[in-house]
N, C-alpha and C positions, 0 to 999 in steps of 0.2 A: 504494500500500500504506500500511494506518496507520503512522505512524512508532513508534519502538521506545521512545521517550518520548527525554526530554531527559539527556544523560550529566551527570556529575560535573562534565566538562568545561565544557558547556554551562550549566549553572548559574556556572560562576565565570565564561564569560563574560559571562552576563546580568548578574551584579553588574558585571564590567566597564565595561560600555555603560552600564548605569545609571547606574555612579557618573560617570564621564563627561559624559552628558544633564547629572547633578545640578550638576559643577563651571561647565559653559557657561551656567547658566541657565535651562535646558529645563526646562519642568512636563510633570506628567503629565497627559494627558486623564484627566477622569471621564467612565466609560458615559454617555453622553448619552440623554436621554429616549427611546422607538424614538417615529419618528413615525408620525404620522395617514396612515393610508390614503386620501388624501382621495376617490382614484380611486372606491374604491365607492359615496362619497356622489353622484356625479357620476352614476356608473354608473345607483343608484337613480332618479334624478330623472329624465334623461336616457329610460330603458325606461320610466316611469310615462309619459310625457308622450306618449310615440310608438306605448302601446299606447292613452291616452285617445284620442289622433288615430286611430287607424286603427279603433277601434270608431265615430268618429263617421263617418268617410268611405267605408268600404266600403260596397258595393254586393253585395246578396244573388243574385248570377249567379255561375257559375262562368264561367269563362275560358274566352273563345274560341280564343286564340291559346297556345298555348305551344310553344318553340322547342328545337332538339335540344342546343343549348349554350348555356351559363352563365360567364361571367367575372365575378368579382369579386373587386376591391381596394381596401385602404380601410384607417383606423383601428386598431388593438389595442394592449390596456392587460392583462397577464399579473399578478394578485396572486396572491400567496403570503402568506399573513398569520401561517402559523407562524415565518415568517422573515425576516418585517417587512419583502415585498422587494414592490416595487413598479416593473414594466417596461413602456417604451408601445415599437411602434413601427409594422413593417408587415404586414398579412395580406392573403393571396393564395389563391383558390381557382380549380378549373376543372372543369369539370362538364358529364356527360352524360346527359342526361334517356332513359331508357327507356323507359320510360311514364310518364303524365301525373302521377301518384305516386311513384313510386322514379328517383333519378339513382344515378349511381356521377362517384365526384371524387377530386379529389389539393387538399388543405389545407397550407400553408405560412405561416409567421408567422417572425417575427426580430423582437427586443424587445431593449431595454438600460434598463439602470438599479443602482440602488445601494443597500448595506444595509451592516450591520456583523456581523462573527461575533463572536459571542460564548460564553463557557466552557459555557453551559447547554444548547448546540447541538451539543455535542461527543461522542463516545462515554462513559459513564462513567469507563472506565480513564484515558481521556486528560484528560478532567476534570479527575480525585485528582490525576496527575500535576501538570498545571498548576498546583494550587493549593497543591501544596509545594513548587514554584518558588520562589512569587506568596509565600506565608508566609514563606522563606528569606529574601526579597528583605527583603521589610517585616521581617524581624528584624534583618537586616543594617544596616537605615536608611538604607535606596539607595532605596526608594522610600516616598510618604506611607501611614498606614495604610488611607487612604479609596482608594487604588490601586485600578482594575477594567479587568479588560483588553477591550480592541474592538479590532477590525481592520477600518478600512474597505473594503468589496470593489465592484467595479465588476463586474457580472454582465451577458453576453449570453445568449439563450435564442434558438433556434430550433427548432424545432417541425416534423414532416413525419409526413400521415396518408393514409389514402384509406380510403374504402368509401363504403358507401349513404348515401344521403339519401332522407328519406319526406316526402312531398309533400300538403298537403288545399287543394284549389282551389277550395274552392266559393263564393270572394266573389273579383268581379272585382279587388276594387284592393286584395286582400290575399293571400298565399299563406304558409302555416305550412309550418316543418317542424321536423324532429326527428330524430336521429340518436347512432348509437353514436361514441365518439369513442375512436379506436385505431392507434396508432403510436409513433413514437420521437422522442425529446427529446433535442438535444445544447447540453450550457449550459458555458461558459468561467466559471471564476472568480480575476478576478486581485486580489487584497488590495493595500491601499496603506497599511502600517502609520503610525503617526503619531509615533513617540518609536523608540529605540532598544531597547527595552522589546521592542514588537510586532513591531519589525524583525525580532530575535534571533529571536520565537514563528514569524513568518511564512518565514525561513528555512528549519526547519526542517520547518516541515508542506508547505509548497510553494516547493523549492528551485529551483523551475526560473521562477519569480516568475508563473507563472500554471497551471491546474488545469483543464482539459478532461475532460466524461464524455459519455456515451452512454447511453442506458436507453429503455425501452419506458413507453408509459401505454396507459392505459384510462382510460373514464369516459364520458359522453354528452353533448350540445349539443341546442341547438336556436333555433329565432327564426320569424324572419319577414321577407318582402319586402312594401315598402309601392309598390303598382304606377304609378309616374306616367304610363309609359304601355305599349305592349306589351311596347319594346324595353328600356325602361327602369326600374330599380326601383332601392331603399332600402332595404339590407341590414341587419339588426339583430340580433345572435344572440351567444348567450352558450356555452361549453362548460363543464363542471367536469372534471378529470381528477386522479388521482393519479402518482407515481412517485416511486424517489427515488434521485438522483441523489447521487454523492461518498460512498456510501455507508463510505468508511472515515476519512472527518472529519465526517459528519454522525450523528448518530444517529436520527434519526425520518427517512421518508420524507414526502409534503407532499402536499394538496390545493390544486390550482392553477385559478382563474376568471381565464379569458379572455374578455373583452368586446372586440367588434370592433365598426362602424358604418362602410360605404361604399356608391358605389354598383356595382351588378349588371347585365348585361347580357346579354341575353337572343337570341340569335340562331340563324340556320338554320333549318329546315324544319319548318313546323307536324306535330308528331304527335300533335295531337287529328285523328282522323278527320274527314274533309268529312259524313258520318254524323251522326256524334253533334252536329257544330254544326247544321246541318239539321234535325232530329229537334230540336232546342233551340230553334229559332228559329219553327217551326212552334207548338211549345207555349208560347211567347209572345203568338203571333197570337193564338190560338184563347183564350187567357186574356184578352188585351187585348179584346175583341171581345164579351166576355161569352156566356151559355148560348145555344144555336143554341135559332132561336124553330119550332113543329112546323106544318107548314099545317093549318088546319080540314079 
């Protein structure tokens, strides 16, 4: 629940603490610059280079062989760039091909990494409040007037989805797809205040020194498998989704890019027809062979 804002009380203990920090020494952090996302730049390069390769390397044949199951695990890197948050870590899918176009699967990822909260990410009301603390304080002369509060947080995100995958197979050493992307999100956020300042703020919004939620997203994905060989392939697929989680210390909910890269594996029971491979292989000959010549 939001908290009820900071009592009278809690104001005189924030001077407290402060004056405290001020007598041992302590400085205040200044908001540090948010950093560079560098993840996307990687990201871009990274999907340029492995879509230049796979237009050089495909083969204009669809696929002979396709298999009733799909594992794959690998790479993921979760940005949130409204919140300057930036998570790598594992993704997990498992998948069952229907037909040679449509699978049906269960999606799993777990990411960590790190950001700062800061007052502009907060509900308005909790905003105002904070920043007649933050004024109190600075008139009091407990803290400098360049003062800005952050709270550094360490964030886990796990992630768990299922439904369809759409499938286009018609170049042997490449397979596209594309998919709606729809499930629930559950992310941990424990703050690690840095002064007795944030200690005090962190307290009070998450007394129990860490924040767990739950919520749903939507949104869509898609990629490709680069085939090296039947069994085996080169996952590369991005989703975008929204949701918004902590919704009573956040104010906006977030668009979230998930980029993953591992390999995929492809097993069990051909269900391409012995038909349609037949029927394929026949209109190769008869291509390769050139136009049937008419006797005199």
């Amino acid at each position: 629940m939001l908290p009820d804002g900071y009592s009278s009380g809690s104001l005189a203990q924030l001077r407290s603490l402060a004056a405290c920090e001020k007598s041992q020494g302590g400085s205040f952090g200044i908001l540090p610059v948010p950093r560079t996302l560098k993840t996307t730049h990687f990201i871009r390069l990274i999907s340029a280079f492995f879509l230049l390769v796979s237009a050089a390397v495909h083969a204009r044949a669809q696929q002979d062989y396709v298999g009733r199951y799909d594992i794959y695990n690998g790479f993921a890197a979760l940005v949130a760039p409204n919140v300057d948050l930036t998570t790598r870590g594992y993704h997990f899918q498992a998948g069952r091909n229907q037909k040679t176009w449509l699978a049906l699967g269960f999606d799993y990822s777990v990411t960590t990494g790190h950001t700062s909260l800061t007052p502009n990410l907060l509900p308005p009301a909790l905003q105002q409040q904070l920043a007649q603390q933050i004024l109190a304080l600075i008139q009091a002369g407990v803290i400098p007037p360049t003062y800005q509060v952050y709270v550094p947080v360490d964030s886990n995100t796990q992630t768990f989805a299922a439904g369809p995958n759409f499938n286009y197979r018609k170049f042997q050493r490449i397979t596209f797809f594309i998919r709606p992307s729809l499930g629930a999100v559950r992310e941990t956020a424990t703050p690690h205040p840095h002064d007795m300042v944030t200690a005090a703020i962190a307290q009070e919004l998450v007394p129990s020194g860490k924040k767990t939620d739950w919520t749903g997203f939507y949104g869509f994905g898609g990629g490709y498998d680069l085939n090296a060989t039947k069994h085996i392939a080169i996952r590369m697929q991005t989703d975008i989704v929204y949701f918004h989680v902590f919704n009573d210390l956040l104010k906006d909910g977030r668009w979230d890019f998930r980029w993953s890269i591992g390999p995929t594996f492809h097993f069990g029971g051909n269900i391409r027809s012995a038909k349609s491979v037949l029927s394929r292989d026949t209109s190769r000959v008869r291509s390769s062979s050139g136009p049937a010549q008419s006797n005199p």
